[in-house]
Every structure is written in structure tokens, then in C-alpha cells.
N, C-alpha and C positions, 0 to 999 in steps of 0.2 A: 277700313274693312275689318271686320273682326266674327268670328267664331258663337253662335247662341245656340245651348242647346234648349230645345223642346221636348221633352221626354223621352221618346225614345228615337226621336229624330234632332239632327243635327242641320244646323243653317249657319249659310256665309251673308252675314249682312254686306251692303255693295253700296256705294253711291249710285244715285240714278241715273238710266241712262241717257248719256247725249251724245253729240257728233264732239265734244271735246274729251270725251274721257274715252273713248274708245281707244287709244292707244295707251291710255295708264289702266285699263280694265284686266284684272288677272287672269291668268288661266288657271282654269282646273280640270287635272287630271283626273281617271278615275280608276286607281289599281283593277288590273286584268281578277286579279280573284273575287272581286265586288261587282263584277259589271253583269253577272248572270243572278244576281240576287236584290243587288241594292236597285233601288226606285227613282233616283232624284228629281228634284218636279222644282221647277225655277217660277214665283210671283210674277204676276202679266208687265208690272215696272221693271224685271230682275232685280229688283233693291234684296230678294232676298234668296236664295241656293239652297232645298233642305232634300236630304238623304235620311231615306228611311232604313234604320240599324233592326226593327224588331224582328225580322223572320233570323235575322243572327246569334240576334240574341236568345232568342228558343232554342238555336244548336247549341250554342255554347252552355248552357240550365241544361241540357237534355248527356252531356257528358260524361261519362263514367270511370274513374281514374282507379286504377288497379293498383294493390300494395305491394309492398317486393313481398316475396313468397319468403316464409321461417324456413329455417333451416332443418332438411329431415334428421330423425334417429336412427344410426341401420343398427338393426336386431342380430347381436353378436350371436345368439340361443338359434336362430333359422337360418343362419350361412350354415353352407356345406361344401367341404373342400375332400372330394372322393374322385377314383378313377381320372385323376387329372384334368378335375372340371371344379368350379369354384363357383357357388350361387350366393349371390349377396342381395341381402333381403331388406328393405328399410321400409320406416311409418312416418307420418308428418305429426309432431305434435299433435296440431290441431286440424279437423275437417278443414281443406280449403276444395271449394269445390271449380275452382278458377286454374289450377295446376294444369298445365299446358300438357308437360314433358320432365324428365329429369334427365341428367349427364351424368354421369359414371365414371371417376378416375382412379388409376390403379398405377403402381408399380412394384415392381422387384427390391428386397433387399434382404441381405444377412443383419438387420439391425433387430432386436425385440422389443415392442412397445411404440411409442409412438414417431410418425415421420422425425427424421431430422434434415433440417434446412438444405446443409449440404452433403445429399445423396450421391451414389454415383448412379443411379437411373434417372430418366424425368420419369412425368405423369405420362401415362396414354390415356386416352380418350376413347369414351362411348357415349356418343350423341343420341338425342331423340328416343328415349326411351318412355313409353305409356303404361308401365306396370310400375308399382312398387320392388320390383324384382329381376335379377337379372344372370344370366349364367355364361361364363366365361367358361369354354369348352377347349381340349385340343391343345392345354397350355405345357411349355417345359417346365419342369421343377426345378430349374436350375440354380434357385436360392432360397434360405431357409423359410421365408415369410413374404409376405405381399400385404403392401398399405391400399384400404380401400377410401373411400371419399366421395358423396353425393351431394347434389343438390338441386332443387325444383326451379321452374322456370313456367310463366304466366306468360300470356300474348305482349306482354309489357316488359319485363324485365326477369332477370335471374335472382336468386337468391344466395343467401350463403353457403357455403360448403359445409357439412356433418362435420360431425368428431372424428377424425380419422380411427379407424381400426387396424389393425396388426391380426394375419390369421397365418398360422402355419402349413408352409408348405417344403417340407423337406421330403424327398426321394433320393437316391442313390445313382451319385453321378461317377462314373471313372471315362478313362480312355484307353485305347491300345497301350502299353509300353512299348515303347520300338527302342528300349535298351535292351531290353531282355525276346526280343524277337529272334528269330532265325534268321541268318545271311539272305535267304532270298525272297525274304518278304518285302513288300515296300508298304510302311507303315505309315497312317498319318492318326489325327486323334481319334475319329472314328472308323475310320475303315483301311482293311487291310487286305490284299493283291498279294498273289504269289507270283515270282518274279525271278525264272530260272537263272538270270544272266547277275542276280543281285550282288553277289558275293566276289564272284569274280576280280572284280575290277579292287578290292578291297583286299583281298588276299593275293594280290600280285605284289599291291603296295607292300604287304609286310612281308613275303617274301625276300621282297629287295632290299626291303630294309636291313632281314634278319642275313644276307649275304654280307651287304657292308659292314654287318657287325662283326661277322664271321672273319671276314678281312683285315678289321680293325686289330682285333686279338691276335690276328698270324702277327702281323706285322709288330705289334707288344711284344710280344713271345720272341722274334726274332733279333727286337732291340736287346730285349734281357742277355739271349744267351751272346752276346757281339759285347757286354761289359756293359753297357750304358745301364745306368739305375732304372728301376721299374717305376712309372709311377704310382704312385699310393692307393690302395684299390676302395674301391668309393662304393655304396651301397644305392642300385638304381631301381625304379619300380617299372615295368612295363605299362606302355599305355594297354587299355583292354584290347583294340584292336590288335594289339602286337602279339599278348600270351595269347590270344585269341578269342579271349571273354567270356569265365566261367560263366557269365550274367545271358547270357546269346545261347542259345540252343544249335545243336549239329547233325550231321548225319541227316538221317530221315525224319527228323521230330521236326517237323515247320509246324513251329508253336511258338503263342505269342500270347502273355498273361496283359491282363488288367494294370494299373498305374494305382488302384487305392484296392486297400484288402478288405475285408470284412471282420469283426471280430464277435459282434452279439447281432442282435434283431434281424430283422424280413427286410430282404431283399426283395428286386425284382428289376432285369432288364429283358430284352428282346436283341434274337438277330436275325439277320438276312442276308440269304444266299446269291451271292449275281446269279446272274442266267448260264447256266451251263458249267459249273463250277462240278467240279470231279469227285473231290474229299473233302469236309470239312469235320470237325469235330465242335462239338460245343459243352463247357461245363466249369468244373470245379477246382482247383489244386491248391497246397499249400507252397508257400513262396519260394521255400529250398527244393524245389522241384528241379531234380538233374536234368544237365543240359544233354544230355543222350536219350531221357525221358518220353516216352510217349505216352499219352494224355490215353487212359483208358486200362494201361500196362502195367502201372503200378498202386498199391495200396493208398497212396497219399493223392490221388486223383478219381475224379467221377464224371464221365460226362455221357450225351450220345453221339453217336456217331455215324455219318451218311457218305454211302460209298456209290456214286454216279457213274463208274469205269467199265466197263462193259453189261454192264447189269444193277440194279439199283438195290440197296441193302440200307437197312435201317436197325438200328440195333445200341440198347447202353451197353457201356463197357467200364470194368472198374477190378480192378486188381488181376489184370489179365485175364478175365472172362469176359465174356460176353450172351446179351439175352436179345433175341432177336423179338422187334415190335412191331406185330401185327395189324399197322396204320400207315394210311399213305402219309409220304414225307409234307409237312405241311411250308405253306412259303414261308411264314414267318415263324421262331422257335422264339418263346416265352419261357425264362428261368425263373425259378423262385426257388430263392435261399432261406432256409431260418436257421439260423444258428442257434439259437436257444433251444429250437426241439427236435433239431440233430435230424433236420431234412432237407431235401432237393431235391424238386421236381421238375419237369418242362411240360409246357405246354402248348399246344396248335393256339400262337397268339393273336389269331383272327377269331374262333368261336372257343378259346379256353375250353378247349378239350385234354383234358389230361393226357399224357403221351407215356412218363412213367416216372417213378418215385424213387430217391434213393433214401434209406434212414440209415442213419448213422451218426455216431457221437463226432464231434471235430474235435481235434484234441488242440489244435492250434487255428490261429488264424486263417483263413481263406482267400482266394484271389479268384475272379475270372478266370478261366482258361479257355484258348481255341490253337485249329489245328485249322491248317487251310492247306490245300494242293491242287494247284491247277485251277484257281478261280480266287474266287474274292470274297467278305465278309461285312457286312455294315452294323454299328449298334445302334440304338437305339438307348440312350440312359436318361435318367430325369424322371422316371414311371414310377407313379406310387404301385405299391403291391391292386390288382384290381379286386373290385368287391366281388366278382364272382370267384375268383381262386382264394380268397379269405373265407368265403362259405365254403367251396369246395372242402377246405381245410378241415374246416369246422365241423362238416357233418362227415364227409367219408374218412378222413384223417388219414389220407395219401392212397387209400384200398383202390383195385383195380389195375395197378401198374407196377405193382412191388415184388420184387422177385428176394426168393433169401438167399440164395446161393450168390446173389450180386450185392445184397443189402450188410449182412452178416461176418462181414471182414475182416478181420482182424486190424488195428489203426497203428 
């Protein structure tokens, strides 16, 4: 038995049949994927088996094998990284007119220039994309730059990945201080609850403490004058809780700065008031802000300020005056800081309505300032300054909400 092709058909030659070879006679099978296509036609002797290949062989000539896709270019000149939205924009070399889709990888770092291996972020992913372009919306700024990376993809196969890029994304991130907070606040990195019972429990401890100390020294005092030698007097430092922490605010000043300061460029964060929240205040100070200090009371602070307790009042306040503003309290309050051109404004951070402006030269560094009673505060940080408060800038140059008798201070 043996195998003859005939062109485009193949044949099993066979010995002829008789009633002795019927048990030495092969079988043949015929694979399940040939049986709807293939023909086999067996010689009226069977001496000969032939299967016709050619309607197969027309599929197989009629085939069309797709190449892996080049690798796109993204067009550093048409990204745009504004309002904390990031559009990254790429070209293929060459017309392919077979490009399926492309994938989109991104991540975070404080590194400049190109990826390195080991990152402390991974890649994320954006699948199935059908433009050349792509926009990343709704992002935190929470690291100086973001590595981008694309590549196309054909019904067949992916291609390589671009050259990575590096675009800059730095915004202005802090949190609460809750060293320098007031006893009854309860502070975490974003947000901060006033919290009548806070202190309490804290200022009982050093009470006690400062008794046993008080006891300790009788009892010195009492060995001295009885003859016994004094011991040697030792120079000791109070923890903060103990002198009670020039760094902690008292009295009625429940204020509570920022953890990083400002010294040059635009700023911009946002906050937000819980529901039903009493007093808050929101704004400016510099760092040796006394802990008796209320935010609005002295030259060295600017903020505004919302009073919810029997009747609702809205008003900036800055070297113990006050201008009252003629807009309703908005939910969310938008700051913008420039230190370089000796301004501070806020703004209704839903429709960037200006609300009012402070000018004035800083003569020192800056920090966030808030005041809270009877409710709670959240930030909002990572926000680049927005493109409509950069116009606004630009064309009114703060007008509309500047008062002089509040602007005009002495520093």
C-alpha cells in the first residue's frame, strides 16, 4: 500500500480485493474538518482511494496574512495637560489602513524624562481605542509627571509600544496639620470635624500628670529641709501636650493650617462644607500664626468667612474687619493663591464665579488656613489652577470683588 499523488488529488494504492485480504485491508479514516469539503471516489477494483484537495486548496491561495502594525509616534506639540485633564495625541509613521484599535498606557511618577524599570506605580490601561487621540479626564495631580505609551493593534496581532513620553503634571498638594489643630478638632489628612468632647480626655491626662509633678517637688522640698542632700537639678523639656503646645490653637480659635506652605507661584485648592455645618472659615495665614489667633482678626491672615447659626452671613474678613458678600454661600469654595502678584481670591468652585479678591503683598511664606465649629470640612488638593480663573485673571485682574478698606493693610 503506498500514497500517489495526482495533481491536485491524492490516492492510496491497495492490493485487489479478495475474500483473503479483507482482514489485512486498512482502514481509512476521514478527519471531521475534510468530510464537508473533501470528495473521495474509490476505483470500481478499489485497488485505488483518491481525495480531491482542490476546493482547499483555493482557500488556502485566497488567504490574507496581516503584518504586526509599526509602532505609533505620540505628538508631544498636541498633548495637553489643563484643568486636570490630559489629551494625548499620536500618528503612525506610515498610512496603515488595517489598524484595528490602539491601547493607551499611563502612569504616575515624580521621575523626569524617561520610564525607569523600577517604578513605584504600574501601567494602567485604556483598551479599544478608534482615534488617534485620547483624553484622560477627572485625574489627581498627585505626582510631578505622567509616562505615556501607545500602540496599534490589527484583527491579527498588536504592535509595539511608542517611545514613551514624560508630560508635567504638578499641582499643589498638602493636608490638614493635626499638630497645629485645636483640641477639639478631630483631624485626618483631608478632612476635619469639630468635636466638643476632643480635648478633654487629653487635658485631664496632663493635669494629672502636672499634680504628680507638683507632689514630686513637695516631697524634694521636704527631703532638703529633713538634711538629706538634694538631688542634682537636671534640665527637662515638656512634651507639647504637657506646656500645652504653643503649635495647638485655644480658646475659641478652632483653626487648623495646611502641612506644606507656599512661598512663590499659583496655587489652587477647593473645600467643602458638610451639611449643616455652623462656622467655617476659609483662607490664608502665615505660620507663626498665634494660638489665641482668629483667622480673619489679625493683619497676618485673610480669609472668608460663613456663619450658619441662627441666620446665614457671608462676609471676607482680614485684619479685624470685615466686607460683607452680596452672593449666595456656594457648596464648594475655590482658592487661588499667587504669591508673585500679591493675590487671593475665592471662588463658587462649580461655575468659577468669583466671590472676592484680596491684594496684597506677602511678606512671608503662606499656609492654608480654616476655621471650623460645629460641623466639618473636606479638601480637595492635586488641582491645577483652572483655565477659566487664569482668564479671569488675565482679563479683570481680580475687579468686581476687591474692597480697599480690606485689601490695603498694613503687613
Amino acid at each position: 500500500m503506498h500514497w500517489k499523488a495526482q495533481r491536485s488529488c491524492w490516492s492510496l494504492q491497495t492490493t485487489p480485493w479478495t475474500s483473503k485480504t479483507k482482514k489485512s485491508l486498512p482502514r481509512v479514516t476521514m478527519a471531521p474538518a475534510f468530510r464537508l469539503t473533501m470528495k473521495p471516489r474509490a476505483t470500481d477494483n478499489m485497488t485505488h482511494l483518491m481525495v480531491d484537495f482542490s476546493q482547499e486548496r483555493q482557500l488556502l491561495q485566497n488567504l490574507k496574512f496581516l503584518p504586526v502594525p509599526r509602532a505609533p509616534e505620540i505628538d508631544v506639540q498636541d498633548c495637553l495637560v489643563a484643568d486636570n485633564m490630559i489629551r494625548v495625541a499620536w500618528r503612525m509613521p506610515v498610512e496603515d489602513s488595517k489598524i484595528d484599535h490602539y491601547i493607551l498606557e499611563y502612569r504616575k511618577t515624580n521621575h523626569e524624562g524617561l520610564p525607569r524599570v523600577k517604578d513605584e506605580r504600574c501601567w494602567e490601561v485604556v483598551d479599544n481605542i478608534k482615534a488617534t487621540e485620547y483624553s484622560l479626564s477627572d485625574l489627581k495631580f498627585d505626582s510631578k509627571f505622567m509616562n505615556f505609551r501607545v500602540r496599534a493593534c490589527n484583527k491579527a496581532a498588536a504592535g509595539e509600544y511608542s517611545d514613551p513620553v514624560t508630560l508635567e503634571t504638578r499641582a499643589f498638594n498638602f493636608n490638614f496639620d493635626s499638630t497645629s489643630s485645636h483640641l477639639n478638632l478631630k483631624v485626618e489628612d483631608r478632612s476635619v470635624e469639630w468635636d466638643p468632647q476632643g480635648g478633654k480626655g487629653l487635658e485631664s491626662k496632663v493635669k494629672g500628670k502636672e499634680n504628680k509633678g507638683s507632689a514630686h517637688l513637695t516631697n524634694l522640698k521636704n527631703m532638703s529641709r529633713s538634711g538629706t542632700p538634694s538631688p542634682k537639678r537636671t534640665s527637662t523639656t515638656r512634651s507639647p501636650a504637657m506646656r500645652g503646645s504653643r503649635d495647638r490653637f485655644t480658646g475659641e480659635s478652632y483653626t487648623v493650617l495646611g502641612d506644606t506652605s507656599m512661598e512663590s507661584g499659583q496655587h489652587y485648592w477647593e473645600v467643602k462644607a458638610l451639611k449643616d455645618c455652623k462656622s467655617y472659615s476659609v483662607g490664608v495665614a502665615y505660620r507663626n500664626l498665634g494660638k489665641f489667633d482668629q483667622l480673619g482678626k489679625t493683619n497676618t491672615t485673610w480669609c472668608i468667612h460663613i456663619n450658619n447659626w441662627l441666620q446665614t452671613s457671608f462676609a471676607a474678613k482680614h485684619n479685624n474687619k470685615a466686607k460683607t458678600l452680596e452672593v449666595p454661600v456656594p457648596d464648594r469654595i475655590g482658592v487661588y493663591c499667587d504669591l508673585d502678584g500679591g493675590q487671593l481670591s475665592f471662588y463658587n468652585a462649580e461655575n468659577k464665579q468669583l466671590l472676592h479678591t484680596f491684594k496684597t503683598k506677602f511678606s512671608q511664606p503662606v499656609v492654608p488656613a480654616f476655621m471650623v465649629w460645629c460641623g466639618g470640612l473636606t479638601l480637595s488638593t492635586g488641582l491645577q489652577v483652572p483655565s477659566a480663573v487664569k482668564s479671569f485673571q488675565k482679563t479683570e485682574n481680580g475687579l468686581g470683588g476687591s474692597n480697599s478698606s480690606l485689601n490695603s493693610m498694613p503687613q
